[in-house]
Structures are given as C-alpha cells and as structure tokens.
DRENPAMI-261622 format. One record per residue: residue number from 0; residue in three letters; x, y, z of N, C-alpha, C in turn. Coordinates in Angstrom, 3 decimals, decimal comma, always signed. Atoms other than C-alpha are relative to their C-alpha. Example, Ala and Ser with C-alpha at 12.3 -4.5 7.8 and 13.67 -1.06 7.14 Angstrom:
2
+-----+------+----------+----------+----------+----------+----------+----------+----------+----------+----------+
! pos ! code !     n_xx !     n_yy !     n_zz !    ca_xx !    ca_yy !    ca_zz !     c_xx !     c_yy !     c_zz !
+-----+------+----------+----------+----------+----------+----------+----------+----------+----------+----------+
!   0 !  ALA !   +0,890 !   -1,190 !   +0,000 !  +12,300 !   -4,500 !   +7,800 !   +0,900 !   +1,200 !   +0,000 !
!   1 !  SER !   -0,820 !   -1,190 !   -0,060 !  +13,670 !   -1,060 !   +7,140 !   -0,770 !   +1,090 !   +0,730 !
+-----+------+----------+----------+----------+----------+----------+----------+----------+----------+----------+
***
This chain:
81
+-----+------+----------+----------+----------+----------+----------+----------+----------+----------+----------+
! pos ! code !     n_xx !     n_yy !     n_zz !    ca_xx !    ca_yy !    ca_zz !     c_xx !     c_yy !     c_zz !
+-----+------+----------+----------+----------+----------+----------+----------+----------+----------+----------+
!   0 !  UNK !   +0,608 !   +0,489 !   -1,224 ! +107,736 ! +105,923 !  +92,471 !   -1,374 !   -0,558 !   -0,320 !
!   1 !  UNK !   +1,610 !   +0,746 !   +0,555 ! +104,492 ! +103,887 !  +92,456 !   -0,041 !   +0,219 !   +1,469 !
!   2 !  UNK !   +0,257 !   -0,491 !   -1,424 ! +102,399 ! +104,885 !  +95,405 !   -1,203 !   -1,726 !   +0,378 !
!   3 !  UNK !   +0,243 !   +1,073 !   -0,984 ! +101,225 ! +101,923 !  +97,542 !   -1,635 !   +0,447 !   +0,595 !
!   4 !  UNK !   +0,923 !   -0,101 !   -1,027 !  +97,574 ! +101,594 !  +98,855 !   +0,446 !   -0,988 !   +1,229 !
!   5 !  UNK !   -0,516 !   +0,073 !   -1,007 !  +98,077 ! +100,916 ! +102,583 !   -1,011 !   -1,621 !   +0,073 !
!   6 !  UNK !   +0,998 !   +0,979 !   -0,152 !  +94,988 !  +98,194 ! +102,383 !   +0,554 !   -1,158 !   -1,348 !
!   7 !  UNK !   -0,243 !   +0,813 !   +0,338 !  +96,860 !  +96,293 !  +99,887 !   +1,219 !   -1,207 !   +0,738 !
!   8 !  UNK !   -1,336 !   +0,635 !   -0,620 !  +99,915 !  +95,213 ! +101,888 !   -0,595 !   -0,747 !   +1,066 !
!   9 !  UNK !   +0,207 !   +0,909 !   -0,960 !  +99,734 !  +92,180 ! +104,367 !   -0,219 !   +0,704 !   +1,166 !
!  10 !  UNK !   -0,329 !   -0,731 !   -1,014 !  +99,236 !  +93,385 ! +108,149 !   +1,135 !   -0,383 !   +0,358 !
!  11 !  UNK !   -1,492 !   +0,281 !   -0,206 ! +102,583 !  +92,000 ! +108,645 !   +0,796 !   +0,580 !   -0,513 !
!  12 !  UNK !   -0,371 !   -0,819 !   +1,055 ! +103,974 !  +93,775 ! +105,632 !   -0,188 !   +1,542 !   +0,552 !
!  13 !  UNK !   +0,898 !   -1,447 !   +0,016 ! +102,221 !  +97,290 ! +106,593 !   +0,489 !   -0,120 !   +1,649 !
!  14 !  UNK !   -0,567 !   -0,625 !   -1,130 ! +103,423 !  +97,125 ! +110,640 !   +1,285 !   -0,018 !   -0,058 !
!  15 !  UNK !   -1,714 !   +0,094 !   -0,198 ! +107,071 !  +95,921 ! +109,652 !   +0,331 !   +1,361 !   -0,720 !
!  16 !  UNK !   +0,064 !   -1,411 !   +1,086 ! +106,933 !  +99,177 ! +107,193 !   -0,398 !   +1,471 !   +1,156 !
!  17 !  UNK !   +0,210 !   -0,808 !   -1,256 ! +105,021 ! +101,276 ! +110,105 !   +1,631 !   +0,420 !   +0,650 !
!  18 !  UNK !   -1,171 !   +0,122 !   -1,252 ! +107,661 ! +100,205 ! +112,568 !   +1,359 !   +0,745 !   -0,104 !
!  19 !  UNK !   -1,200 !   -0,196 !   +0,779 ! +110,633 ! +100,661 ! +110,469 !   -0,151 !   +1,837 !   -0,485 !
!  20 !  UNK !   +0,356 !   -1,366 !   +0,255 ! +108,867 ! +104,179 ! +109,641 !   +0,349 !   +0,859 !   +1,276 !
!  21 !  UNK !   -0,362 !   -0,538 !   -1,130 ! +108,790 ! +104,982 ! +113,194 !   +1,711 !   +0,233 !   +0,570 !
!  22 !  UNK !   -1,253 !   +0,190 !   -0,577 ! +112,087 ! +104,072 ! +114,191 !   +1,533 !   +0,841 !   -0,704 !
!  23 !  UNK !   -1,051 !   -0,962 !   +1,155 ! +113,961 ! +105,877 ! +111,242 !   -0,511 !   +1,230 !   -0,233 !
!  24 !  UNK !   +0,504 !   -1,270 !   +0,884 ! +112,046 ! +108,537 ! +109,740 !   -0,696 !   +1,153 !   +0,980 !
!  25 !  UNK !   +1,425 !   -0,120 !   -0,433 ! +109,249 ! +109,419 ! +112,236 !   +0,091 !   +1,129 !   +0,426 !
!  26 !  UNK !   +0,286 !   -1,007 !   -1,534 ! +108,775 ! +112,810 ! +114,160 !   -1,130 !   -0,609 !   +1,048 !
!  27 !  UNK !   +0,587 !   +0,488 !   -1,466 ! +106,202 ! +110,873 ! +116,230 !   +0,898 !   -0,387 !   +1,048 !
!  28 !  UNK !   -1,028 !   +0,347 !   -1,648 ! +108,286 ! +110,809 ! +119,510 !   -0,609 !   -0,537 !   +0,586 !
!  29 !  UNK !   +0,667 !   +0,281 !   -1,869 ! +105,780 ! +110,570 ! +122,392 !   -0,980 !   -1,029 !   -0,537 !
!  30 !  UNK !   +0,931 !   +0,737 !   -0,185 ! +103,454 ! +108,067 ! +123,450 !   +0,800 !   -1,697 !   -0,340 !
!  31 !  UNK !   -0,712 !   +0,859 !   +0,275 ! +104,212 ! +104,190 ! +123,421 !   -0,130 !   -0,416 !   -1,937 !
!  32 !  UNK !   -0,301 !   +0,354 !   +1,452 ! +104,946 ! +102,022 ! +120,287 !   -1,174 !   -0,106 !   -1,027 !
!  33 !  UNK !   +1,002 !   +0,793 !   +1,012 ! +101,708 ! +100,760 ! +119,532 !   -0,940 !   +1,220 !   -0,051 !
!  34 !  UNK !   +0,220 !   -1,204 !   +0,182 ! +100,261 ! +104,320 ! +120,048 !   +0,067 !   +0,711 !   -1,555 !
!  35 !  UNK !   -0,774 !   -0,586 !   +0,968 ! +102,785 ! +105,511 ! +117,855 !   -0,896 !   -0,396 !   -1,713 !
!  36 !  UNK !   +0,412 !   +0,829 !   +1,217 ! +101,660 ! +102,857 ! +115,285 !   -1,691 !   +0,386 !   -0,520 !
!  37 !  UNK !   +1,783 !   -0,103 !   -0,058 !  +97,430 ! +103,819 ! +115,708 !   +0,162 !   +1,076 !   -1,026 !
!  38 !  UNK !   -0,160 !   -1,711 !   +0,622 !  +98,449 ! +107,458 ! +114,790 !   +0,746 !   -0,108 !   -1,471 !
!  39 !  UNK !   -0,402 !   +0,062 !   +1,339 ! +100,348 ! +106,575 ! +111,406 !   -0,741 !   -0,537 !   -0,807 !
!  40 !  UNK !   +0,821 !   +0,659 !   +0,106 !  +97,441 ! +103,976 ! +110,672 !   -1,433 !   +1,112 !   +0,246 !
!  41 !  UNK !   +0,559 !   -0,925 !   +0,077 !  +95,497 ! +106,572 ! +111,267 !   -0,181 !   +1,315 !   -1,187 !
!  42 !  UNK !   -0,375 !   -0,946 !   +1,269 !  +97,151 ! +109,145 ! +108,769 !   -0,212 !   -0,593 !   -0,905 !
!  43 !  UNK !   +0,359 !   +0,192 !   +1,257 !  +97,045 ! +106,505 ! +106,378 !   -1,394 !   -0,135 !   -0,569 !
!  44 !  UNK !   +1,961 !   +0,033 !   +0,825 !  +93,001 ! +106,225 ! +106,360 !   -0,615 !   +1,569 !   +0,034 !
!  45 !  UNK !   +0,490 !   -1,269 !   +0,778 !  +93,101 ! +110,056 ! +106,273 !   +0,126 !   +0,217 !   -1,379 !
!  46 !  UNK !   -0,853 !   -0,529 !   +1,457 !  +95,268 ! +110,121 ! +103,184 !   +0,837 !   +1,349 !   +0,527 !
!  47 !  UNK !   -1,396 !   -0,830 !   -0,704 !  +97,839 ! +112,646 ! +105,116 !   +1,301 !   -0,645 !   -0,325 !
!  48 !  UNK !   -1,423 !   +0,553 !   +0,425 ! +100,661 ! +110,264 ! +104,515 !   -0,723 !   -0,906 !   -0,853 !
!  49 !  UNK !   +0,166 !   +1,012 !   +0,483 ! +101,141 ! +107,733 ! +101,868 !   +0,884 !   -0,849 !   -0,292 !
!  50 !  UNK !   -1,239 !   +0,716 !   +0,633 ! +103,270 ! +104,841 ! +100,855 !   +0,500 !   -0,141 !   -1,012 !
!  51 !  UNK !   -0,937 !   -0,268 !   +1,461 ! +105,687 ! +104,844 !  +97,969 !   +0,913 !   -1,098 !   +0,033 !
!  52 !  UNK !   -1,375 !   +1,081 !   -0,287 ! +107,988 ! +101,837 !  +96,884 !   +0,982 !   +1,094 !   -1,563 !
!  53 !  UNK !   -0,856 !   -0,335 !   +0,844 ! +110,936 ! +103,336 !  +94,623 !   +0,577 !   -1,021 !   -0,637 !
!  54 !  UNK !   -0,560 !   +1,229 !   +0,944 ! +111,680 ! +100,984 !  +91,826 !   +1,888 !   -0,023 !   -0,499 !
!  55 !  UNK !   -1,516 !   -0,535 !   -0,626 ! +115,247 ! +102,790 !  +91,962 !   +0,506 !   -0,860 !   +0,672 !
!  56 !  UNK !   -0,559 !   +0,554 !   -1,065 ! +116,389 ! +101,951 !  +95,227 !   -1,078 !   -1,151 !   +0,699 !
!  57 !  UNK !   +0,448 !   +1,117 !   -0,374 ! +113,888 !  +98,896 !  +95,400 !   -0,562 !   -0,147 !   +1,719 !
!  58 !  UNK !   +0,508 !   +0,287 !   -1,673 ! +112,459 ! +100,238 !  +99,200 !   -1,564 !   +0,741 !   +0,191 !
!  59 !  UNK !   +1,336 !   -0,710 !   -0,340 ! +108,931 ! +101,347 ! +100,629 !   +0,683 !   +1,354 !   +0,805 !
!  60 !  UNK !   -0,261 !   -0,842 !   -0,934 ! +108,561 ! +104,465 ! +102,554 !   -1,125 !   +0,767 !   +0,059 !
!  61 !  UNK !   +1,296 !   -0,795 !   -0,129 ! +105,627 ! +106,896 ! +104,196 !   +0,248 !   +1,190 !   -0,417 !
!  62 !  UNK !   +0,132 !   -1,607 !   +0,599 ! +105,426 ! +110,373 ! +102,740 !   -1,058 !   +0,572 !   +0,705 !
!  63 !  UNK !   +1,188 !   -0,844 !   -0,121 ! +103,099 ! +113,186 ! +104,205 !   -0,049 !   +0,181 !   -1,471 !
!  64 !  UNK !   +0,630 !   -0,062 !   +1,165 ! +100,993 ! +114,171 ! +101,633 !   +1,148 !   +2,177 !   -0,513 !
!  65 !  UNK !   -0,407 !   -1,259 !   +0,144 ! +102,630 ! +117,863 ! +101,926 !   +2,214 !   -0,478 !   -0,329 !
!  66 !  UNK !   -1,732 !   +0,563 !   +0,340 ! +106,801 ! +116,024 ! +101,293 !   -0,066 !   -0,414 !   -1,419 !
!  67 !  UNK !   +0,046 !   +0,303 !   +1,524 ! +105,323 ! +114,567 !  +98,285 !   -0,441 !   +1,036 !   -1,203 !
!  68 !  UNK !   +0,093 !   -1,294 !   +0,852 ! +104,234 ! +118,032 !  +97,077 !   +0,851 !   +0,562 !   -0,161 !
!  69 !  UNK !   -0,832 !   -0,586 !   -0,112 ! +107,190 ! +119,499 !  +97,864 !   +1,416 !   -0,208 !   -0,622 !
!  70 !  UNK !   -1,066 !   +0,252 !   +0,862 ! +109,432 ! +117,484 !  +95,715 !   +0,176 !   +0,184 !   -1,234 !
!  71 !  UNK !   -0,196 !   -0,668 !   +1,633 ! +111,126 ! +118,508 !  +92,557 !   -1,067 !   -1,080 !   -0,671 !
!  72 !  UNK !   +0,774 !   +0,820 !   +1,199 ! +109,017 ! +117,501 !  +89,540 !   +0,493 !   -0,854 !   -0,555 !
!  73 !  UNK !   -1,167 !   +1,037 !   +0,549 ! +109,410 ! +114,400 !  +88,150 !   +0,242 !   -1,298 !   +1,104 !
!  74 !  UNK !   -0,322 !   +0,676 !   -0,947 ! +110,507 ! +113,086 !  +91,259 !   -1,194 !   -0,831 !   +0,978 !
!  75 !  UNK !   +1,043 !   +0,254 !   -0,922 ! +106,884 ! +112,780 !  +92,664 !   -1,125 !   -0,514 !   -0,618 !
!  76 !  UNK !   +0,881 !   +0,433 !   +0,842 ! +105,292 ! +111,636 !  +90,000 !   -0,267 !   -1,587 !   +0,663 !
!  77 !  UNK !   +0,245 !   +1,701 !   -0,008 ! +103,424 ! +108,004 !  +91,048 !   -0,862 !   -0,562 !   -0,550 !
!  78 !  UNK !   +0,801 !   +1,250 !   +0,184 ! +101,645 ! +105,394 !  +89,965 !   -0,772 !   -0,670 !   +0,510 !
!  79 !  UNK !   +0,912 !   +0,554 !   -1,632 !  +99,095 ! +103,730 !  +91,717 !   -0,194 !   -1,530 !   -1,261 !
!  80 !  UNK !   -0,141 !   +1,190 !   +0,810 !  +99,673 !  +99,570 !  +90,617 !   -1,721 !   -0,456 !   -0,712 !
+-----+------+----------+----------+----------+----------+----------+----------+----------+----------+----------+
***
C-alpha cells in the first residue's frame, strides 16, 4: 500500500474518493452529504483517517488510523510517494 497525502490529490479526485467512501464504506450515516463530506475532510487534516491506493487491486481507499493498526503485518506497511 502507498499511503496517499490527501493535499496531493485534485479536489475532484479527493471528493469523487470522499463520496465513493461515504457511500460504500462509511459509518457516517447522519447529517446531509456535504456534511458528511466536511467531517471526513476533517479527519483527514486530523490524521484520524488516511488514504491508501493498493498497487494490488489498483484502488484508493480511507483507513482510520486505528484499521490500519489493526492489520496483519505486512499488510499495513506504506509508503508515502
């Protein structure tokens, strides 16, 4: 995995990724979309979640910072480009 700074990706790039985060992955339920979107944009300028592209399966995806601890070794190892 190579981990993604959030300030490198286009804002087009980085809400279609958001969005796509929300809509699949997300436990954020409540509040509207663009809400939704503040609060993940949010996590990412805590450093609470981060992005990861898998050179594997060739896709992005957000991680809490506590999912990416929690994975076998090896598996969580990243890269920063």
């Amino acid at each position: 995995m190579i981990k993604i700074p959030f300030g490198d990706l286009s804002d087009e790039a980085l809400r279609n990724l958001i969005d796509e985060f929300i809509t699949r992955d997300s436990t954020v339920t409540d509040g509207t979309l663009e809400q939704k979107r503040e609060r993940i944009l949010s996590s990412l300028r805590k450093g609470t979640v981060q992005i990861t592209y898998d050179t594997d399966t060739e896709s992005a995806h957000i991680w809490t910072t506590e999912e990416l601890r929690r994975m076998p070794k090896g598996s969580q190892d990243c890269q920063t480009p």
